[in-house]
C-alpha positions as CSV (number, residue, x, y, z in Angstrom):
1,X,0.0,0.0,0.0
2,X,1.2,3.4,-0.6
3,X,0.0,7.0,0.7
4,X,-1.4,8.9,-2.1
5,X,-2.7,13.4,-1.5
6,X,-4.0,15.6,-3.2
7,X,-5.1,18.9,-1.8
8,X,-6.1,18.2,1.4
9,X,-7.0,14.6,1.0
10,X,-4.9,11.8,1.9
11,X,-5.8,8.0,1.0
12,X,-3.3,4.8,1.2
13,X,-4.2,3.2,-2.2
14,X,-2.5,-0.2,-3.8
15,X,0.8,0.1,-5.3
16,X,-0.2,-1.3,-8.8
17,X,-2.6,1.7,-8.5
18,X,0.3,4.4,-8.5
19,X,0.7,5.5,-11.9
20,X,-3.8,6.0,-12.3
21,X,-3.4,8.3,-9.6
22,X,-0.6,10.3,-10.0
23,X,-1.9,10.7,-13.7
24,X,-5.3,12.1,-12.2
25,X,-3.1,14.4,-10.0
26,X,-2.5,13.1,-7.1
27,X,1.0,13.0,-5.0
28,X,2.7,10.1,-4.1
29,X,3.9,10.5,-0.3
30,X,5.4,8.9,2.8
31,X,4.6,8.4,6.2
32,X,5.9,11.6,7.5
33,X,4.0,13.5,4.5
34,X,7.0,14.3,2.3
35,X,6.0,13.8,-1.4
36,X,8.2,10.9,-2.9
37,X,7.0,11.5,-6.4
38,X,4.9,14.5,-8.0
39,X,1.8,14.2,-10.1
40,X,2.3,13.8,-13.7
41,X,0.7,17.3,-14.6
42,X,2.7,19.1,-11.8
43,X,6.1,19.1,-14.0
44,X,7.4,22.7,-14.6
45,X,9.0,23.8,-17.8
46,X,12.4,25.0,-18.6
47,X,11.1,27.7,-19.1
48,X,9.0,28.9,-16.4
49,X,11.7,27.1,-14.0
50,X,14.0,29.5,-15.5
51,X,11.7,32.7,-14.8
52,X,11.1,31.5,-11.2
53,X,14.8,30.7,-10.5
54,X,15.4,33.9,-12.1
55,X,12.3,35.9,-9.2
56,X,14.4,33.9,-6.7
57,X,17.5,35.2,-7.5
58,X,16.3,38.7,-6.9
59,X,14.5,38.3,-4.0
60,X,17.4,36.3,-2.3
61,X,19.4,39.4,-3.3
62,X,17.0,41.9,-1.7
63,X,16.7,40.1,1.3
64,X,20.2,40.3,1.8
65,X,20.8,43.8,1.4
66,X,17.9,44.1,3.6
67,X,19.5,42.1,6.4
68,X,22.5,44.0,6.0
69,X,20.4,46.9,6.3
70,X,19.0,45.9,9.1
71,X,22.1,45.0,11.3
72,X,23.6,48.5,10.2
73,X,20.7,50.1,11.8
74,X,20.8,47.6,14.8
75,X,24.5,48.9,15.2
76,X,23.5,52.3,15.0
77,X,20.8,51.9,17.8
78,X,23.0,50.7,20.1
79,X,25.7,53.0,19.5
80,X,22.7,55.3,20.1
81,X,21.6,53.9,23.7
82,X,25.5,53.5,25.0
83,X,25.7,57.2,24.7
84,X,22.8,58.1,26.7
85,X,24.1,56.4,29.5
């Protein structure tokens, strides 16, 4: 038997069942819930993959210069609070 989800619902179905389901969309899964093997209709191609790497890239990058931001500013505060004492 093998765990099978899709959306919200999760069935255990026979194994020589596999290939029915994850052509009608469904996820094939473990116990602990991580998907083993994705539908056949969820593939991504190159290139979407490529335009969302690309939206990654550029948010990883702004998120960095935002921590760095952000611990500058930290630096400053306390700078800030050691000379009020």
């Amino acid at each position: 038997m093998i765990r099978v989800l899709k959306g919200n619902k999760e069935i255990r179905v026979e194994d020589h069942h596999k290939d029915k389901y994850l052509a009608d969309g469904w996820s094939v899964i473990d116990d602990k819930g991580k998907v083993l093997e994705k539908p056949v209709n969820q593939k991504v191609d190159a290139a979407e993959f490529a335009a969302l790497q690309e939206k990654y890239n550029a948010l990883e990058e702004k998120y960095n210069e935002s921590e760095k931001e952000n611990d500058e500013l930290v630096k400053k505060i306390q700078e800030l609070e050691k000379s009020k004492k």
